[in-house]
Structures are given as structure tokens and as C-alpha cells.
C-alpha positions as CSV (number, residue, x, y, z in Angstrom):
1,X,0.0,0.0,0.0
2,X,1.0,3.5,-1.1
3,X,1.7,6.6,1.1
4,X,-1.4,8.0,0.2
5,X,-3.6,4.7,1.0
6,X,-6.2,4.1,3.8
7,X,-3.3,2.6,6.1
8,X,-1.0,6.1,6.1
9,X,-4.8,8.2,6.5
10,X,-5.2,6.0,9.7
11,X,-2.0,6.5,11.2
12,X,-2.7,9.9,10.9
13,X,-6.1,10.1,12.1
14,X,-4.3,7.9,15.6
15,X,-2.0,10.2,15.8
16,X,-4.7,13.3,15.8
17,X,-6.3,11.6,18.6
18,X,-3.7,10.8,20.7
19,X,-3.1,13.8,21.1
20,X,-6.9,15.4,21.4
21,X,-7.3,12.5,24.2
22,X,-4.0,13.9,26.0
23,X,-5.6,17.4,26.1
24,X,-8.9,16.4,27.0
25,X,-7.6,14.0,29.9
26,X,-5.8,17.1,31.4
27,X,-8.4,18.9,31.5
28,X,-10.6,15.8,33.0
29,X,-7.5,15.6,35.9
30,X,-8.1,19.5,36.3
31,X,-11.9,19.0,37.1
32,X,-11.8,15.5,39.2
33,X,-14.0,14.1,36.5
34,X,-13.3,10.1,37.2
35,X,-15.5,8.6,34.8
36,X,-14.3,10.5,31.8
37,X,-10.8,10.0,33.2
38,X,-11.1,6.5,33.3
39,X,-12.8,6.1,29.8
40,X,-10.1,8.6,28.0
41,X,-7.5,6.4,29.9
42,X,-8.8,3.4,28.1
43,X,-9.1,5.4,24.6
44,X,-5.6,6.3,24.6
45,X,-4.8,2.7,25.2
46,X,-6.4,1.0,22.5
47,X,-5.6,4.0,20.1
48,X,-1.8,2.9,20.5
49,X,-3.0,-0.4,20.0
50,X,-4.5,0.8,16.8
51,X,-1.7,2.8,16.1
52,X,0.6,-0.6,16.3
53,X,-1.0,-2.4,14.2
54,X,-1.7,0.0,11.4
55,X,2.2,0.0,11.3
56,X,3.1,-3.3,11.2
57,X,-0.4,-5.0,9.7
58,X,-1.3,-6.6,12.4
59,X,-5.5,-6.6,11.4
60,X,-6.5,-7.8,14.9
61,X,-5.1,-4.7,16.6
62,X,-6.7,-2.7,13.8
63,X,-10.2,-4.5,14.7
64,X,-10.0,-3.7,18.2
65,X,-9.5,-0.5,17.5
66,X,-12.6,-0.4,15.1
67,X,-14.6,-1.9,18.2
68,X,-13.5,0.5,20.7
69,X,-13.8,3.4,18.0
70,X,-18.1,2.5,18.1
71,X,-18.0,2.2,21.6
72,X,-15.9,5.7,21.9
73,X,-18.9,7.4,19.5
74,X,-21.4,5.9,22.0
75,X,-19.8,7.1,25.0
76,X,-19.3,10.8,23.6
77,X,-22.6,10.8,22.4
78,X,-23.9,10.1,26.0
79,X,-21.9,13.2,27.4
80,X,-23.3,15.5,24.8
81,X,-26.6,14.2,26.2
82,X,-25.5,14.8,29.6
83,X,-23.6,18.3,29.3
84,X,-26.9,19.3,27.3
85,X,-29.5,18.1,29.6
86,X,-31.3,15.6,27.2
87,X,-32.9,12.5,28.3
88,X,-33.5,13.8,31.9
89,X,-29.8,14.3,32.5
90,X,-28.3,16.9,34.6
91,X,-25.1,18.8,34.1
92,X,-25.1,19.2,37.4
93,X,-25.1,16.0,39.0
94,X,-22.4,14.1,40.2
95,X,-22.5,11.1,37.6
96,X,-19.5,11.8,36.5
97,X,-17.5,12.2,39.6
98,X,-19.0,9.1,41.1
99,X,-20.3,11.2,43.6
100,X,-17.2,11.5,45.0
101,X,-16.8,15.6,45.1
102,X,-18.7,18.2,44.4
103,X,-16.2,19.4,41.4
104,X,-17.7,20.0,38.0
105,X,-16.2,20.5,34.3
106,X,-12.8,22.4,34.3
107,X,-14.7,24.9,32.0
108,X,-17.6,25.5,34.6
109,X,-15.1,27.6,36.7
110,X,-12.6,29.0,33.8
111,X,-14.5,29.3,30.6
112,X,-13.4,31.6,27.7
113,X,-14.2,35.2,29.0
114,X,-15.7,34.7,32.2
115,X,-15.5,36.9,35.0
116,X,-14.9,35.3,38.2
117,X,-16.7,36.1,41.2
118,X,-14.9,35.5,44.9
119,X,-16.9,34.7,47.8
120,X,-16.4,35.9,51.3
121,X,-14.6,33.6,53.8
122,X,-17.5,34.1,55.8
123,X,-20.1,32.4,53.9
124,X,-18.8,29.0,53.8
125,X,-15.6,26.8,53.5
126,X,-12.5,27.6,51.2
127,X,-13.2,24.9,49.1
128,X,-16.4,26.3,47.9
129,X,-15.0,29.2,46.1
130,X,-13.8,26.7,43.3
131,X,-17.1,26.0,43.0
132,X,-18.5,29.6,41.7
133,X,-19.2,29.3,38.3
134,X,-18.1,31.9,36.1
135,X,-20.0,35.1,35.1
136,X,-20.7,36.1,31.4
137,X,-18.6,33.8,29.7
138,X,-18.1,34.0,26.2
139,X,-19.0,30.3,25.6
140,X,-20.9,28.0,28.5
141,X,-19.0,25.3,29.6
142,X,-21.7,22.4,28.7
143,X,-21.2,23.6,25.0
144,X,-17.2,23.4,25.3
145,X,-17.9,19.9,26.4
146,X,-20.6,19.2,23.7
147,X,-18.3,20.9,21.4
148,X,-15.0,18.4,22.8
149,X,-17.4,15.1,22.4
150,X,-18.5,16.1,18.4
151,X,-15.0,16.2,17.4
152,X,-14.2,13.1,19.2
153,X,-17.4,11.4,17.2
154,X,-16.6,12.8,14.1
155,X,-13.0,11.7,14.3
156,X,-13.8,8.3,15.5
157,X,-16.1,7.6,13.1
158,X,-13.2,8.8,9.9
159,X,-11.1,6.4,11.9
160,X,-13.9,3.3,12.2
161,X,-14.4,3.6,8.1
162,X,-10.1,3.7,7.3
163,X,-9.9,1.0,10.1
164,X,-12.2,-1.0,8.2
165,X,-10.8,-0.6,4.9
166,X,-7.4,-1.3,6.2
167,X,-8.0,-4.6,7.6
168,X,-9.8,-5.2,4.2
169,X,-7.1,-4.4,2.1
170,X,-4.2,-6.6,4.9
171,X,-6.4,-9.5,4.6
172,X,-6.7,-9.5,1.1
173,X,-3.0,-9.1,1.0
174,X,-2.1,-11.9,3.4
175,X,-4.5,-14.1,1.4
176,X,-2.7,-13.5,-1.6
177,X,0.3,-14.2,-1.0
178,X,-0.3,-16.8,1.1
179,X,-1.8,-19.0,-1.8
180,X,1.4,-18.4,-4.2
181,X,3.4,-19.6,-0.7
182,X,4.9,-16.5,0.3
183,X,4.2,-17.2,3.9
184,X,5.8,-20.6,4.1
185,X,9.7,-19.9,3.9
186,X,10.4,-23.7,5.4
187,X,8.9,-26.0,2.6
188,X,9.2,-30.1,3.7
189,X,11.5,-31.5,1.7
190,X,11.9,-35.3,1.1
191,X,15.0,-37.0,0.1
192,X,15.0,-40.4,-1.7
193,X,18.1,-42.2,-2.7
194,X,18.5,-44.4,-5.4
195,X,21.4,-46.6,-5.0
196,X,20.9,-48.3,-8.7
197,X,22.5,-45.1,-10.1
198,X,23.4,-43.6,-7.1
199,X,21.7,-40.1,-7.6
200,X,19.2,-38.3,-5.3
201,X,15.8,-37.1,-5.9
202,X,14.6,-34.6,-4.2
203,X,10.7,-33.6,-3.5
204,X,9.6,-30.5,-2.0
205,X,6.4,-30.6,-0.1
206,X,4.7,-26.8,-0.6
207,X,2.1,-25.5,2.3
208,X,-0.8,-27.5,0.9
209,X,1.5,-30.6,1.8
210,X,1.5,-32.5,-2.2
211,X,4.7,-33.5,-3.4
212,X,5.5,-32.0,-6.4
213,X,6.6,-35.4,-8.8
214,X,9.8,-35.0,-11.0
215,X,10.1,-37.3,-14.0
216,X,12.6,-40.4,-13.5
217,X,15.7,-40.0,-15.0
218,X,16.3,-41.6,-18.5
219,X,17.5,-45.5,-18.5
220,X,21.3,-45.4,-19.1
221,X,22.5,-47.2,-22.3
222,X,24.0,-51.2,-21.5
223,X,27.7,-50.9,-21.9
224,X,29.2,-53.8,-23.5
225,X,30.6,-56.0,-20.9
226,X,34.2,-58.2,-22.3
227,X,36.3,-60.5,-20.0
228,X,39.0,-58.5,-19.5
229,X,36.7,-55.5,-17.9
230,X,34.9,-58.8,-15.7
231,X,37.4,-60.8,-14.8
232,X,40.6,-59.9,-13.6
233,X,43.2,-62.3,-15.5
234,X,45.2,-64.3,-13.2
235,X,48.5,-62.6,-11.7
236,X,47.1,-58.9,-12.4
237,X,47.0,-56.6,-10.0
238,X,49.8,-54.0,-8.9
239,X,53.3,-54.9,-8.9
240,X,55.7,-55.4,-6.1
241,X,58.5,-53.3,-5.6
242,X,62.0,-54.7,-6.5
243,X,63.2,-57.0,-3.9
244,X,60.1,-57.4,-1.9
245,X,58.3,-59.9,-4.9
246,X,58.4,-63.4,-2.4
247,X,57.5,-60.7,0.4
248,X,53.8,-61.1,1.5
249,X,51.9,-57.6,0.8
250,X,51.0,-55.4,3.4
251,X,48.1,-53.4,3.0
């Protein structure tokens, strides 16, 4: 596949949100929101997964990352719903803090061009000043979070579609080339030896496992046979040295 194929348009698109994920997890650390901390955690992980794959075609990587990209799109679609009060949600509950603090959305306290207001030490703890929501801000912090969520869903969704075609495409691929035998670099081989004419044949077994069959090789002409090439006339054989004929031979 090309540089300009489905497989370099997904590394890209897990690269892009990689690093949207990093920003939005900081900002999920900044407003003790543990349930989107938890689930961005989790993105980030199979995104790398994803990420690993795409580069070195591994297609069952790739699939979990298409999995996890529809559950992703679900999940963001529930906070728009929360953030925007639909369904009988409330932005103001603490569903996703686990009820565990009182904190809200980074953005509820420091939105773009809000004035903050400071309460008196006298009308409650410290710790509730950094609950005061902000006054006339420029943007309301549910849409910042609606508005975090749609880019998440629209990116996943890019991703789900090249994640698809890529495992497509690798499969095809790995199919291919597995049925010319690419894949099978250690072919059984059998040996037979034919002592008659003392030459080897030698069979290769390929992935399906049937020997490939080689022709015999052609009959060898009868040589003419005489006595002196079968019989060895009497008293031949290699000569003694001088002075050693009546010795017996060593050999």
C-alpha cells in the first residue's frame, strides 16, 4: 500500500487523537471528572494499540481499534446528552465524579471570558469558592464539552471507516500471498536415494503438503561387458616393488 492509502490516513487520524485525548484528559485531571478520566484512559490505550497495528499489519489490533472506535462514539454521544441536559440528565449531577466531590467541568469555573466572582470567607468553606461558576462567559462550559465530544465522534467515526478498509485491504493481502506460498519460507523437503544409479531425488512438499513429482531420470544405455573389464586375468594386480616380490603384501 502507497503513502497515500487508507493505512498512512489511519495513522494519521491515531496520531490526531492521541493527542486530542492527552488534552482532553488534562483537562478531565483538572476537574476530578473520574468517569471520563477513566474512559479517556482506556481510549488512549487502544488508540496505541490501533496505532501498532496499522504499522506493522497486524488486522486484529486494527479491529479492536474499530470496536472500541463504536463504543468511543457511544460514549461521547452520551456526554453531549449529559452536558446538554437531554434525556433527563443533569449537568449538574455528580454522575461523573462518582459522587465522590462536588467538582464540575474544568470549563464551569474558567470558561473563555468569564469573570470570576470571589466569595467571602465568611459564607462558607474555602473549598467552595472553586465551586463559583463563572459570570458572562463567552461560551458555557456544557457547549465546550458538547463541542470536545462532536470532534471526538466525528474523528472516530473517519477512523472506524479507514480502520475497516485497512483490515480489508491486509487480509486481502495476506490471502494472496499466502496461496502463491509466500508465507511458508520452510517447505518439507523429502529426500529419496536411489542406490541403482546412485543419484538423489529430491521432493519439495509446498504448504498445501502435495509433493511436487519430477520425472525419472532416462534408463542409461547397456555398456558392452568383455572378460577383461569382468574378470581380472590371473597374476594382475599392482606390482611389487624390487626385492620385496616373495615378500607377502601389506596393505
Amino acid at each position: 500500500m502507497g503513502c497515500c492509502s487508507g493505512r498512512c490516513t489511519l495513522i494519521f487520524l491515531c496520531t490526531f487523537q492521541l493527542v486530542t485525548a492527552l488534552e482532553r484528559q488534562v483537562f478531565d485531571f483538572l476537574g476530578y471528572q473520574w468517569a471520563p478520566i477513566l474512559a479517556t484512559f482506556t481510549h488512549i490505550v487502544v488508540v496505541i494499540l490501533g496505532l501498532f497495528g496499522t504499522i506493522q499489519y497486524r488486522p486484529r489490533y486494527i479491529v479492536v481499534y474499530a470496536v472500541w472506535a463504536a463504543a468511543w462514539v457511544t460514549w461521547n454521544v452520551f456526554i453531549i446528552c449529559f452536558y446538554l441536559e437531554v434525556g433527563g440528565l443533569s449537568k449538574d449531577s455528580g454522575l461523573l465524579t462518582f459522587s465522590l466531590s462536588r467538582h464540575h467541568s474544568w470549563w464551569h469555573e474558567h470558561g473563555l471570558g468569564c469573570v470570576h466572582k470571589e466569595l467571602a470567607a465568611s459564607l462558607g468553606p474555602p473549598e467552595s469558592q472553586a465551586l463559583v461558576p463563572g459570570i458572562g462567559c463567552t461560551l458555557e462550559h456544557g457547549y465546550v464539552e458538547a463541542l470536545h465530544s462532536a470532534l471526538q465522534i466525528l474523528v472516530a467515526l473517519v477512523g472506524f471507516i479507514c480502520a475497516c478498509h485497512v483490515v480489508s485491504v491486509v487480509t486481502e493481502e495476506e490471502d494472496s500471498f499466502d496461496f502463491i506460498g509466500g508465507f511458508d519460507p520452510f517447505p518439507l523437503c523429502h529426500v529419496s536415494e536411489k542406490p541403482s544409479s546412485l543419484s538423489f531425488e529430491q521432493a519439495c512438499l509446498p504448504a498445501g503438503g502435495v509433493a511436487e513429482e519430477h520425472p525419472p531420470p532416462p534408463p542409461r544405455p547397456p555398456a558392452s561387458v568383455t572378460h577383461a573389464d569382468s574378470e581380472d586375468p590371473p597374476g594382475s594386480g599392482p606390482p611389487c616393488p624390487r626385492g620385496l616380490a616373495g615378500a607377502p603384501r601389506v596393505w
